[in-house]
C-alpha positions as CSV (number, residue, x, y, z in Angstrom):
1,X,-31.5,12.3,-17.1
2,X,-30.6,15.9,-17.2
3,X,-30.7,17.8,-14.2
4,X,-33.2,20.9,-15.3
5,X,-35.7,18.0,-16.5
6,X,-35.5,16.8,-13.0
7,X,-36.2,19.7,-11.3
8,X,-38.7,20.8,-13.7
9,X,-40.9,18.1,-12.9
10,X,-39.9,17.3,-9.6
11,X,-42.3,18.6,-7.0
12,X,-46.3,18.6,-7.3
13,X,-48.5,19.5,-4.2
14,X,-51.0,16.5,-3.6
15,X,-54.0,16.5,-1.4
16,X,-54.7,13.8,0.8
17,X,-58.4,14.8,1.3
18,X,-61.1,12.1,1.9
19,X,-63.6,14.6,-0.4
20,X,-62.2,17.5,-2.4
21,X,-65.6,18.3,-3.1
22,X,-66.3,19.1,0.3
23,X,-62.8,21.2,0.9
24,X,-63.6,23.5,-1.9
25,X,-67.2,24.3,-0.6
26,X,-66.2,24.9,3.0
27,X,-65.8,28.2,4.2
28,X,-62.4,29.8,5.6
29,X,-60.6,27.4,6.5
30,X,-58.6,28.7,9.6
31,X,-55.9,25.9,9.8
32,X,-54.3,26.9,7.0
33,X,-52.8,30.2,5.7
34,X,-54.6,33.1,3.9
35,X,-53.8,33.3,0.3
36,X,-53.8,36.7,-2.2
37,X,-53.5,35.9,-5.3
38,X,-52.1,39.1,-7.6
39,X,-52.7,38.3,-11.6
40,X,-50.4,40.5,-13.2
41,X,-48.9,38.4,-15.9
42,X,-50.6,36.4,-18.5
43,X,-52.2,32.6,-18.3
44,X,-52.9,33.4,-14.8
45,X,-56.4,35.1,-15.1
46,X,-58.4,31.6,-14.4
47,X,-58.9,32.3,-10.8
48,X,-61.7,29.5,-10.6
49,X,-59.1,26.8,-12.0
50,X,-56.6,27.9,-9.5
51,X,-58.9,27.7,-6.3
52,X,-59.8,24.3,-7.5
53,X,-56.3,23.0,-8.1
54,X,-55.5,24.7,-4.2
55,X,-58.0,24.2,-2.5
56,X,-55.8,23.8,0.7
57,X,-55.2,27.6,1.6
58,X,-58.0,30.5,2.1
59,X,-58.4,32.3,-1.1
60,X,-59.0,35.9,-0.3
61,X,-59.3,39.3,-2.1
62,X,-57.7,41.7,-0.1
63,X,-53.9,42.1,0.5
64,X,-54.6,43.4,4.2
65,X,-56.2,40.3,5.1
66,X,-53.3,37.7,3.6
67,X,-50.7,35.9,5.0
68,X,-49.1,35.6,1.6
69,X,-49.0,37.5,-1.4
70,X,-48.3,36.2,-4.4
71,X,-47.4,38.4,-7.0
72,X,-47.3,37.1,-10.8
73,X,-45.8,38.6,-13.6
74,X,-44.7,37.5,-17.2
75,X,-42.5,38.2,-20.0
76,X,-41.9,36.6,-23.0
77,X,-38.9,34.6,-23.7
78,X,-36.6,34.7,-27.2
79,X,-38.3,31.4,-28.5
80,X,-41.7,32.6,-28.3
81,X,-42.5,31.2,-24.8
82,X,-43.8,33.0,-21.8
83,X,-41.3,33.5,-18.6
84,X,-43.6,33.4,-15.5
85,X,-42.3,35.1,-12.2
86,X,-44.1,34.2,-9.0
87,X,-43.1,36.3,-6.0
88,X,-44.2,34.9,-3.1
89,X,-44.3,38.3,-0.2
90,X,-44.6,36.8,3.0
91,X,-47.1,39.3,5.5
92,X,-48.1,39.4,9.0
93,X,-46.1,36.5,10.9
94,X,-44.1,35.0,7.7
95,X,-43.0,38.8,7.5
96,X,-39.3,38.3,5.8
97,X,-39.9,34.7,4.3
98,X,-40.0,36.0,1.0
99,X,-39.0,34.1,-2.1
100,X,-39.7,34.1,-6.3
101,X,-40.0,31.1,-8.8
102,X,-39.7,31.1,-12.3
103,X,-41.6,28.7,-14.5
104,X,-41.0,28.6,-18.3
105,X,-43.6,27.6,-21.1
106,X,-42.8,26.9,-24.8
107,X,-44.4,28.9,-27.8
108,X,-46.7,26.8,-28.4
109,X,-47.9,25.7,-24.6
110,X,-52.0,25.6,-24.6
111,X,-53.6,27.5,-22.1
112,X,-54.4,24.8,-19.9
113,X,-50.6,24.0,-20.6
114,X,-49.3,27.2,-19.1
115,X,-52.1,28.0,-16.2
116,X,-50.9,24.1,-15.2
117,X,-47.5,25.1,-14.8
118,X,-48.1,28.4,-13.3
119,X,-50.3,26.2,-10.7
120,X,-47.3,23.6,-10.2
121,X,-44.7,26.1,-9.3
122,X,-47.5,28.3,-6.8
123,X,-48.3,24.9,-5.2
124,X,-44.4,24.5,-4.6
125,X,-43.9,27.5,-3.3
126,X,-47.1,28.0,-0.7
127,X,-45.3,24.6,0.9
128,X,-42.8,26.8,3.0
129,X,-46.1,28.4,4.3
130,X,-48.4,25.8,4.7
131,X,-45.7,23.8,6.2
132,X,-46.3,25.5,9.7
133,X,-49.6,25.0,10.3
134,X,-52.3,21.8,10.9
135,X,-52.7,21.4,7.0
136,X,-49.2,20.1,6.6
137,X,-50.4,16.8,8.0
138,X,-52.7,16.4,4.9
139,X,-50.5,17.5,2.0
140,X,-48.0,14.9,0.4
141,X,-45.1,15.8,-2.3
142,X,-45.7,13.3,-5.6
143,X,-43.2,13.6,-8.2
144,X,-44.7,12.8,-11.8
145,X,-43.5,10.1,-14.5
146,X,-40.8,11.6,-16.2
147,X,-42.6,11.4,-19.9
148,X,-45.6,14.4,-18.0
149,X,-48.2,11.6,-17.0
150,X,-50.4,12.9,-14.2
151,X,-48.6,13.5,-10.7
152,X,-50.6,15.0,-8.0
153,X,-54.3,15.6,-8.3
154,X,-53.3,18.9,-10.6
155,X,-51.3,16.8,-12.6
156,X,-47.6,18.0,-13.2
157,X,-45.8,20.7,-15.6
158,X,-45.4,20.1,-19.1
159,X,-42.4,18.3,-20.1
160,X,-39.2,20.0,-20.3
161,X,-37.1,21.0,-23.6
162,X,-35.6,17.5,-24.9
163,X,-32.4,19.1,-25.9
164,X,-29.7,21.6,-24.7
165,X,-28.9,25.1,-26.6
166,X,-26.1,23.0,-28.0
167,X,-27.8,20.6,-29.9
168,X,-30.7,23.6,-30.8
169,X,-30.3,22.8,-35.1
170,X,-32.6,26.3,-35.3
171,X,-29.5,28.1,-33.7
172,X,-32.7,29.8,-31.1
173,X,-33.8,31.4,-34.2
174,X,-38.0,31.0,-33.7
175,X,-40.3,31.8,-36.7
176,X,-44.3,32.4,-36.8
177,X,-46.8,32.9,-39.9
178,X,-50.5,33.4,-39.9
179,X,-53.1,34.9,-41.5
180,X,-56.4,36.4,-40.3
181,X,-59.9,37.5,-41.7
182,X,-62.7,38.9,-40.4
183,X,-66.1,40.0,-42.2
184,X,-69.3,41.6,-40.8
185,X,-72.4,43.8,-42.4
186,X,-76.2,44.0,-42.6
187,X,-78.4,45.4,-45.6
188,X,-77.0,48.7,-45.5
189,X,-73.3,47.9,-44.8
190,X,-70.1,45.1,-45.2
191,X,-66.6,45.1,-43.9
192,X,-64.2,42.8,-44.5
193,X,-60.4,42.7,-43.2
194,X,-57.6,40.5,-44.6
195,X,-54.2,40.6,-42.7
196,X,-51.0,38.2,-43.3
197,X,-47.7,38.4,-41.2
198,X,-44.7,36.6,-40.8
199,X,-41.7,36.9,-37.9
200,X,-38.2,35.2,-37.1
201,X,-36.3,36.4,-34.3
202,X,-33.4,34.9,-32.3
203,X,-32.7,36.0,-29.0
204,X,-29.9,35.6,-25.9
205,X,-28.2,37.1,-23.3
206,X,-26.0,39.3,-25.6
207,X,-28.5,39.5,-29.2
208,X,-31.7,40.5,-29.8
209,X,-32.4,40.0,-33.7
210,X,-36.1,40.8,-35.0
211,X,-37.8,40.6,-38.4
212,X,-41.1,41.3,-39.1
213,X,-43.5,42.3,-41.6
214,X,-47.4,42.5,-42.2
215,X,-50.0,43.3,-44.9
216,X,-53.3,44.6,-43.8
217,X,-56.3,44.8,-46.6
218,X,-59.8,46.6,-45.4
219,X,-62.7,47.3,-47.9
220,X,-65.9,49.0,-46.1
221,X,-68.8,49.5,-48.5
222,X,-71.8,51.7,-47.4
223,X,-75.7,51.6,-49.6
224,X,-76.4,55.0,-49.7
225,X,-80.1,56.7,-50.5
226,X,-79.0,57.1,-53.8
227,X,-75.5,55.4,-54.3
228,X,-73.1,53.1,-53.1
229,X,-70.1,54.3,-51.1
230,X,-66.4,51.6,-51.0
231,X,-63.4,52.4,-49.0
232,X,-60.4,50.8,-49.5
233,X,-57.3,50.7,-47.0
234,X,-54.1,49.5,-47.7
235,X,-51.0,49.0,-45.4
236,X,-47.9,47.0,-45.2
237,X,-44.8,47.1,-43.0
238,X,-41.5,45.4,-42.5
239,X,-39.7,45.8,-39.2
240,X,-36.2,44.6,-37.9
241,X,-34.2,44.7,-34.9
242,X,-30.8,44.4,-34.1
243,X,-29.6,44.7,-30.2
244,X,-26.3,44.2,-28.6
245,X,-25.8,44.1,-24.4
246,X,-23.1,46.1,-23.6
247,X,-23.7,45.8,-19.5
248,X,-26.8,44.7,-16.9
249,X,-27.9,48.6,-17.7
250,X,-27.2,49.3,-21.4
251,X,-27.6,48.2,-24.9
252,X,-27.1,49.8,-28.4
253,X,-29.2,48.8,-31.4
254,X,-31.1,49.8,-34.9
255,X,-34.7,49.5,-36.0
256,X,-34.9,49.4,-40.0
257,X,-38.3,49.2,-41.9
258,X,-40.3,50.1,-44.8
259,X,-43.5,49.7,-45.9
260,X,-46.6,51.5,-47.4
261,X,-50.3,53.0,-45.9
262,X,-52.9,54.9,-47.8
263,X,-54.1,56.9,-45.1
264,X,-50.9,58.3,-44.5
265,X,-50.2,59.3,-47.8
266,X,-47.2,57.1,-48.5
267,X,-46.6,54.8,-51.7
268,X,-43.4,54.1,-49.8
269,X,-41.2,54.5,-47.1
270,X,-38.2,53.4,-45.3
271,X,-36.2,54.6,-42.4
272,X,-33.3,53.6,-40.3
273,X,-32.6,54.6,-36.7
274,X,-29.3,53.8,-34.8
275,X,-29.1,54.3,-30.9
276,X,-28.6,53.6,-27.0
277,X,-30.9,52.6,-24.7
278,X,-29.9,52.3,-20.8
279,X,-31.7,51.1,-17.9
280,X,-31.6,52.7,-14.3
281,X,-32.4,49.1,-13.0
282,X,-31.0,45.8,-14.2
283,X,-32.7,44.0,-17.5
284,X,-32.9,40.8,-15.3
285,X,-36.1,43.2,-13.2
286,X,-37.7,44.4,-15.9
287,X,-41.0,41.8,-14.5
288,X,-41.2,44.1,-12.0
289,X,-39.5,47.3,-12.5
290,X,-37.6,49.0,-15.4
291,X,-36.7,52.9,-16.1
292,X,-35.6,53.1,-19.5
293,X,-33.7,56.6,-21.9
294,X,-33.6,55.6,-25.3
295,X,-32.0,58.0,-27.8
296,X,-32.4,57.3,-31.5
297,X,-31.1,59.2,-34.7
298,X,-34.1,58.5,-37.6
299,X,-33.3,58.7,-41.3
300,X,-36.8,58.7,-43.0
301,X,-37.7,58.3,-46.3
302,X,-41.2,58.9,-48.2
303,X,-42.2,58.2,-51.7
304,X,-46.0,60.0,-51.6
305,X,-49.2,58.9,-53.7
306,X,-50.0,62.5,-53.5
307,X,-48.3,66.1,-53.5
308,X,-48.0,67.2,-50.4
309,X,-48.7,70.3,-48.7
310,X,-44.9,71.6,-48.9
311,X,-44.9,70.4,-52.3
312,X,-43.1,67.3,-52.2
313,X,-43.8,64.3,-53.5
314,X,-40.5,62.5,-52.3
315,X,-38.5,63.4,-49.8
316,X,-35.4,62.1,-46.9
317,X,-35.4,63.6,-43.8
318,X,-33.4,63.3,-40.1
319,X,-34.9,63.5,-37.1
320,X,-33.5,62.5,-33.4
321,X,-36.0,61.4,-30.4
322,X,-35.5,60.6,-26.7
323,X,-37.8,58.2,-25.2
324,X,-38.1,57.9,-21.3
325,X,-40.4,55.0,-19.9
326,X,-41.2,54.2,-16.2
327,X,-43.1,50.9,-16.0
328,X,-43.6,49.5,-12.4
329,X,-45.7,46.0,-11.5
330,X,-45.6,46.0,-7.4
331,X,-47.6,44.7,-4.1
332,X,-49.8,48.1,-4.3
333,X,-50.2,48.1,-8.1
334,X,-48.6,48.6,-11.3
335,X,-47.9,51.7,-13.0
336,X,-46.3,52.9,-16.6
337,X,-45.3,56.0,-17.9
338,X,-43.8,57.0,-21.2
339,X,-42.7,60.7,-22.6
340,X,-41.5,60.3,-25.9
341,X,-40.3,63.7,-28.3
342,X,-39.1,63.9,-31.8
343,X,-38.1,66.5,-33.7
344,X,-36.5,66.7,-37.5
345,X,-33.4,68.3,-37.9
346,X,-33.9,70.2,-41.5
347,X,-36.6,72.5,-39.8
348,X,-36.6,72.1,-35.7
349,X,-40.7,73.5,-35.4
350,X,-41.6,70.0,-37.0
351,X,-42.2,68.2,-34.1
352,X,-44.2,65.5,-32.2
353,X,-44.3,64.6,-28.3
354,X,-46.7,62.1,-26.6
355,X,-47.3,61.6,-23.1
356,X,-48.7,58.0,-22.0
357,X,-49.3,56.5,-18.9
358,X,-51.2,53.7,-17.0
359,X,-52.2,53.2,-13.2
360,X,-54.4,50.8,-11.1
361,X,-53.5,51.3,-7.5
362,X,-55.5,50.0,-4.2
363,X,-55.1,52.9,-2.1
364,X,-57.0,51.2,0.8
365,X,-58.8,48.0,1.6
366,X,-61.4,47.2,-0.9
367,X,-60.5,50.3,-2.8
368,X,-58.7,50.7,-6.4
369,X,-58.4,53.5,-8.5
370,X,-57.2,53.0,-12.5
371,X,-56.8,55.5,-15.3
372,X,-55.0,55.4,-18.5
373,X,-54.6,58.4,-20.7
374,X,-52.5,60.0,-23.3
375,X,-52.0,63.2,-25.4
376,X,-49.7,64.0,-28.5
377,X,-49.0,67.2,-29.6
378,X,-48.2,67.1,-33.5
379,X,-46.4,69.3,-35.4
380,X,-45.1,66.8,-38.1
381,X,-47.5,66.2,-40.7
382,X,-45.0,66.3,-43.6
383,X,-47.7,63.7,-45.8
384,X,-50.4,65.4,-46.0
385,X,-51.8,66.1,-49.2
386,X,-52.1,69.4,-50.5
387,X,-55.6,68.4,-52.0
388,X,-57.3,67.4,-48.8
389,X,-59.3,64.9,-48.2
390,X,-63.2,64.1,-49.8
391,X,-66.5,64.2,-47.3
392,X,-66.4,60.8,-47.9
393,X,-62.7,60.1,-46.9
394,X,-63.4,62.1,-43.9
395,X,-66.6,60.3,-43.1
396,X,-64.8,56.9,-43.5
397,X,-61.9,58.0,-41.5
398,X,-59.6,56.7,-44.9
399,X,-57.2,59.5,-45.0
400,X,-55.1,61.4,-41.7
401,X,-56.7,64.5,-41.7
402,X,-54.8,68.1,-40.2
403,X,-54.4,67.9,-36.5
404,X,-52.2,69.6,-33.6
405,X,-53.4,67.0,-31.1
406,X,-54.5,63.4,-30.5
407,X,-55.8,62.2,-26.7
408,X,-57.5,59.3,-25.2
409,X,-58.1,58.9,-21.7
410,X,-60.4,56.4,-19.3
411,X,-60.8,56.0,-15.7
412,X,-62.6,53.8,-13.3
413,X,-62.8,53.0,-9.4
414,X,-64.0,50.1,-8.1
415,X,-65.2,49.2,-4.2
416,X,-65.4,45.7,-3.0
417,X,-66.5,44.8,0.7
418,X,-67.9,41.8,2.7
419,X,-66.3,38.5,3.6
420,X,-62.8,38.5,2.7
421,X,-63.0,35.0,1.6
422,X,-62.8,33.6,-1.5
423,X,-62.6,29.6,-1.5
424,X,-65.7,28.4,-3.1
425,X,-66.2,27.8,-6.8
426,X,-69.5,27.5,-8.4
427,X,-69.4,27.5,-12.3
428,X,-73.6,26.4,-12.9
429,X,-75.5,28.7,-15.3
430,X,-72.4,30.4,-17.0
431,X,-69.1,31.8,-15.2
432,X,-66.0,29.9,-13.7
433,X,-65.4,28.2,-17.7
434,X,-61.6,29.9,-18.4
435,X,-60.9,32.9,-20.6
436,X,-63.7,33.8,-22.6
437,X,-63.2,35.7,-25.4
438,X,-65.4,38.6,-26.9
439,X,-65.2,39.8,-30.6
């Protein structure tokens, strides 16, 4: 029996209650610790599923008022799986007793899958807390059957890899394929979307090699008072990647790809872009924090469908960007910012620079601001045609038309106030069912 298969399924939190019914409909329960739960990763959004697998601490919705503060964040791993970080920030008197877990899901993990292993490794970790206190004295540790049979009331994690990197015959190269369509209309109006990709990557501690490529089909046809009005878009793309660590802060790579889109004037194009990326923190952060300069040099190439507007209809070109990008997931909030400029060599007024960024911050109890926004300014339009668009490309949105700017922006608040509890779970007449999904 290997040792990570042991400890991957070793410890699950059972309840010794006489009625689990009745300790989820209870109110604060003051025996026990006060639990915030912070969602910033993925598989974790199901609070309902997690109150009723724990329903041994107070749930509550306001960081002032917890004795713990679970922070959860997520990346994914080289073989397609999700890598789930849960930083557990003791507050109050566990001040100091801090401490993070790591759970790991495969690629092809259900929800129910990965929100069960997530639950697992929170359950172990709230032990050192609950530990303390009366609630201890009802709380068991189970281990589960080796083969992943139910454990503990939640049941346990899913079963762990049944081989070692060595006897990997896939070499940790991972590949995906799919397809996807999608059709809508009325009387007066159809859409329909077809889209095909394919990946393969292979990823560890010193490679990151990427391949990926996607075709994307869209016909939208309008009935007119007098005619019939079609538009057809068109757009395909391969993309790799090649990345070598150098140190815990840097890396060098290339990006290659090629590929075609209509609205952007381009029968064909390919580029390649050589350069170094370092990190002020450590890549083994980046869950929580990474400040990343990346400097590329981009050779472009364009075969167009149409003359453009400095009369080529083929062209290579060299351009260098700089890319700086703060991302941040903390206790407060999370926050990401990203300045990104490029500018072609042959003629240094063809430009483009973008400014992105991302907040949702609790600046007091109850209280949490969030905005996202971000501008370009574009000087770079080599493709357009020198014909212009028709009324009808424009009204269809089927070509790039001129610009010197592009923005978005959104902002919110939100104010929550009353009891600061958060244990009881009532799904009847809709809510409390998982993700729900909205198209």
């Amino acid at each position: 029996m290997r040792v990570g298969r042991v400890l991957a399924s070793l410890v699950v939190l059972g309840i010794g209650f006489g009625s689990p019914a009745r300790a989820q409909q209870s109110g604060a329960r003051e025996e026990t610790i006060n639990l915030y739960f912070d969602c910033q990763g993925s598989g974790c959004y199901d609070l309902d599923f997690f109150r009723r697998e724990i329903p041994w601490v107070n749930w509550v919705r306001d960081r002032e008022s917890s004795d713990v503060h679970v922070l959860v964040t997520s990346q994914q791993t080289g073989g397609g799986g999700l890598e789930t970080t849960l930083s557990f920030i003791g507050r109050g008197g566990f001040e100091g007793q801090d401490q993070t877990l790591v759970v790991h899901t495969s690629g092809d993990a259900t929800q129910d899958e990965i929100r069960r292993a997530q639950a697992s490794r929170l359950k172990l970790g709230l032990g050192r807390y609950v530990a303390g206190t009366s609630m201890a004295d009802r709380l068991q540790i189970v281990a589960p059957p080796e083969s992943g049979g139910p454990g503990g009331e939640g049941g346990g994690p899913p079963p762990g890899p049944s081989t070692s990197p060595e006897d990997d015959p896939w070499d940790y190269w991972v590949f995906r394929v799919a397809a996807n369509g999608y059709m809508s209309g009325e009387s007066s109006y159809h859409f329909r979307n077809l889209s095909t990709s394919l990946s393969a990557n292979r990823t560890t501690d010193a490679w990151k090699l990427t391949l990926s490529g996607r075709l994307t089909r869209r016909t939208e046809t309008y009935a007119l008072s007098d005619s019939t009005l079609e538009s057809h878009w068109e757009d395909w793309n391969t993309n790799g990647l090649a990345v070598k660590s150098l140190t815990a802060h840097t890396s060098v790579g290339v990006k290659v790809g090629g590929g075609r889109s209509t609205s952007l004037n381009e029968r064909f194009r390919w580029n390649v872009s050589p350069g170094v990326e370092v990190n002020l923190f450590p890549y083994a952060e980046s869950s929580r924090r990474s400040l990343t300069l990346q400097a590329l040099v981009n050779v472009r190439h364009w075969r167009y469908d149409l003359e453009t507007i400095f009369g080529q209809t083929e062209e290579t070109r060299v351009a260098a960007s700089l890319t700086a990008a703060l991302n941040l997931v903390q206790p407060w909030g999370r926050a990401s910012i990203t300045l990104d400029h490029a500018r072609y060599l042959h003629d240094t007024s063809k430009y483009e620079m973008s400014l992105g960024g991302f907040f949702e911050v609790r600046l007091f109890k109850g209280f949490s601001v969030n905005m996202y926004g971000s501008y370009d300014w574009i000087r770079d339009q080599l493709y357009l045609p020198v014909e212009g668009a028709t009324d009808e490309e424009i009204l269809v949105q089927q070509r790039q038309l001129a610009t010197s700017f592009r923005y978005y922006t959104s902002f919110g608040i939100s104010y929550r106030f009353g009891s600061i509890f958060n244990n009881v779970v009532n799904p009847r007449f809709g809510g409390g069912q998982g993700q729900v999904i909205f198209f």
